[in-house]
C-alpha positions in Angstrom: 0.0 0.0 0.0 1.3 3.6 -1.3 1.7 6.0 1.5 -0.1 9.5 1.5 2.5 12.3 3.2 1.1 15.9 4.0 2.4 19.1 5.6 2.3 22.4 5.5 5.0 25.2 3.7 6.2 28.1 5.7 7.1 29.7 1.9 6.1 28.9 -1.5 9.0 30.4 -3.3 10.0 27.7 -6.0 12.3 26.0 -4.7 10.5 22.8 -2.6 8.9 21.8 -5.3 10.5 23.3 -7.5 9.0 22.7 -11.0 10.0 23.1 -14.7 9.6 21.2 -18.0 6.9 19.1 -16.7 8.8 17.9 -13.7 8.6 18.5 -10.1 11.6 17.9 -7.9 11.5 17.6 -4.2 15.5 18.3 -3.3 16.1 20.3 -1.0 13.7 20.4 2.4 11.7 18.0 4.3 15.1 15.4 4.7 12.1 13.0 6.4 9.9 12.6 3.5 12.5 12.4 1.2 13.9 9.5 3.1 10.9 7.8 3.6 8.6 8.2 0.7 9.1 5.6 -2.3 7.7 5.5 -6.2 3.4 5.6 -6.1 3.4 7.6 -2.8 1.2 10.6 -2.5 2.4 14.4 -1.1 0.3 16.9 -0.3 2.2 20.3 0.5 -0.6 22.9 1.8 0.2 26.7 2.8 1.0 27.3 6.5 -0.8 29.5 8.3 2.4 32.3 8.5 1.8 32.4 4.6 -1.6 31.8 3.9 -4.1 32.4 6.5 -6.8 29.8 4.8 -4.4 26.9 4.5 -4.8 26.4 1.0 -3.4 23.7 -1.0 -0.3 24.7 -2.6 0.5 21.4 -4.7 -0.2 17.5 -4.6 2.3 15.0 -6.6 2.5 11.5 -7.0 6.4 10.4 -6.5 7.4 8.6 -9.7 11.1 8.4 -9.5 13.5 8.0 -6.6 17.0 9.3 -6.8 19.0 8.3 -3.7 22.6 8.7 -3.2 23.2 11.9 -4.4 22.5 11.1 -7.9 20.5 14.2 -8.5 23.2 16.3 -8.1 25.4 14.1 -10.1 23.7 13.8 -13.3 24.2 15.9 -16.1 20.3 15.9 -16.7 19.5 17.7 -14.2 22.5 20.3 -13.3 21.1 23.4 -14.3 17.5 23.1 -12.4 17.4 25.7 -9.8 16.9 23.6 -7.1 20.6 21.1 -7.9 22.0 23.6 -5.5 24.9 21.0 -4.7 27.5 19.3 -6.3 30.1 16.8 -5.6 33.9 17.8 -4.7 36.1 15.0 -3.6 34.2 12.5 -1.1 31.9 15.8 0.1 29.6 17.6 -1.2 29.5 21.7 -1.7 26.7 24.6 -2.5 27.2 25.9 -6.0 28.0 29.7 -5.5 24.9 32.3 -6.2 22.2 29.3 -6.1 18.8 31.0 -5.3 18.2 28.5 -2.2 19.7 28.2 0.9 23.9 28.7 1.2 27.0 26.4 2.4 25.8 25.6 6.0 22.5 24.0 5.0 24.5 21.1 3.4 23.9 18.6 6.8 20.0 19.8 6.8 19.4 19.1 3.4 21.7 15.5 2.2 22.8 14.9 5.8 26.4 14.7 7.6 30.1 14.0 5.3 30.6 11.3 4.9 27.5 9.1 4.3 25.3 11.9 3.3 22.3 10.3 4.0 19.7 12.7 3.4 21.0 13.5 -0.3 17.3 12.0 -1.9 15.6 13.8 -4.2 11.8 13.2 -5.0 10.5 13.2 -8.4 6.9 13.7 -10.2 5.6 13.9 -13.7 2.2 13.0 -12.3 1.1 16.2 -10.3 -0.6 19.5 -9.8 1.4 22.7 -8.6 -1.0 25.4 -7.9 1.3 27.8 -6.0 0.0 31.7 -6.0 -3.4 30.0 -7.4 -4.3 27.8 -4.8 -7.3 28.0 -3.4 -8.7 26.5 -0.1 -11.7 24.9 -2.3 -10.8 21.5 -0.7 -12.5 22.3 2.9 -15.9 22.1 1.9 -15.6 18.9 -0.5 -13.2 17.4 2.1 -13.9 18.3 5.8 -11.7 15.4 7.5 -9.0 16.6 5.4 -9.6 20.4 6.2 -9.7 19.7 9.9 -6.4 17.4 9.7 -4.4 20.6 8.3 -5.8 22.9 10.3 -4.8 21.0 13.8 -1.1 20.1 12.1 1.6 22.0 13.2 5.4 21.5 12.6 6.5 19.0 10.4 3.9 16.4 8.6 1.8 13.4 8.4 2.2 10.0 7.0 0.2 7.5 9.7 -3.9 8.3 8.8 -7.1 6.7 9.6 -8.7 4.5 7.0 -11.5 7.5 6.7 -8.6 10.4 6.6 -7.2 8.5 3.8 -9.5 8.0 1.6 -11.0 11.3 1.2 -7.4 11.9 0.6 -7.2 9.5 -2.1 -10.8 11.1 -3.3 -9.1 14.4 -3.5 -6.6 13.8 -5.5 -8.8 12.0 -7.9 -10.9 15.4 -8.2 -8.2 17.3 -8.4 -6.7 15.1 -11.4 -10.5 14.7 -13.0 -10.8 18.8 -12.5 -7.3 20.3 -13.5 -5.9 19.6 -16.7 -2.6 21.5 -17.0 0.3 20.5 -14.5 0.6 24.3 -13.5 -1.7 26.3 -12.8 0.3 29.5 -11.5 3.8 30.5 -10.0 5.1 30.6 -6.6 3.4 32.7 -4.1 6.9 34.5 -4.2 10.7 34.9 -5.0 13.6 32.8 -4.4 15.0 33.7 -0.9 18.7 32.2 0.2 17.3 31.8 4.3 18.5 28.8 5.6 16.5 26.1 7.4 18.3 26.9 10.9 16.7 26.0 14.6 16.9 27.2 18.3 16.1 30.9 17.3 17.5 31.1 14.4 15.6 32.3 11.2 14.1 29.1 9.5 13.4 29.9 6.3 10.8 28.3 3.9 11.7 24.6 4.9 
């Protein structure tokens, strides 16, 4: 049985998801779903209360590929997506210089301690629905069990549901897919910021 992840996004700012040419790429942020979540799994991302007030869906996206190991950031293919932010340099791993996301001491956070790196998985979708700046919170009246779910979540997200949270889960993303063509329906609520996902009082940026 597929799994069904959801959680809210302090920031909606392209870069997790970040999407382009028909593929969303989950790299950088949330180090627990990206660890956990395998090929068919469902991710619902919905807007925290800090930046939008109704908690409206901000993107769902069924996980069709799996790159583990730091294979993102060492294939060719995908080098010049803005959210490859990393590359390898001898056995460690560096931030590329003037990436739009994050900086140099987000490295553990995001792939995980030198030398094992084991946080450097990267979540990909060609099967999903990115409604950024156009989301709406449409879902709470079709949905209620889901509405009241995100509304009681704080930090961090859900993977463990009930059988009856789950399957109007599963129903929404079947209406969603039934009711929105196009892959994109609008851009990111706003623009690239280089905060980093920091703790203990520290500024924590859009993670």
């Amino acid at each position: 049985m597929n799994n069904i992840y959801f959680y809210k996004l302090t920031a909606d700012n392209g870069g997790a998801p970040y999407v382009r040419y028909g593929l969303l790429s989950l790299a950088i942020c949330k180090p627990k779903i990206r660890k956990t979540a395998k090929e068919g799994d469902l991710i619902f991302g919905f807007a925290a209360n800090s930046l939008h007030l109704d908690n409206r869906l901000l993107y769902v996206a069924r996980v069709t590929k799996k790159l583990c190991d730091g294979k993102y950031y060492k294939d060719s293919r995908y080098a010049r997506r803005l959210d490859c932010i990393y590359r390898p340099s001898g056995t460690r791993y560096v931030w590329k210089r003037n990436s739009a996301y994050h900086g140099p001491e987000s490295i553990s956070r995001d792939l995980g301690q030198h030398p094992d790196y084991r946080s450097a998985n990267v979540l990909l979708s060609g099967d999903f629905r990115y409604f950024g700046i156009a989301g709406t919170d449409e879902y709470k009246s079709r949905f209620p069990r889901v509405a009241r779910a995100i509304e009681r979540l704080g930090r961090g997200h859900r993977v463990w549901l009930n059988e009856e949270l789950r399957r109007e889960l599963m129903d929404m993303a079947d209406w969603l897919w039934r009711t929105t063509k196009r892959k994109v329906m609008g851009q990111p609520t706003s623009a690239p910021s280089r905060r980093t996902c920091l703790r203990g009082g520290s500024p924590v940026g859009w993670c």
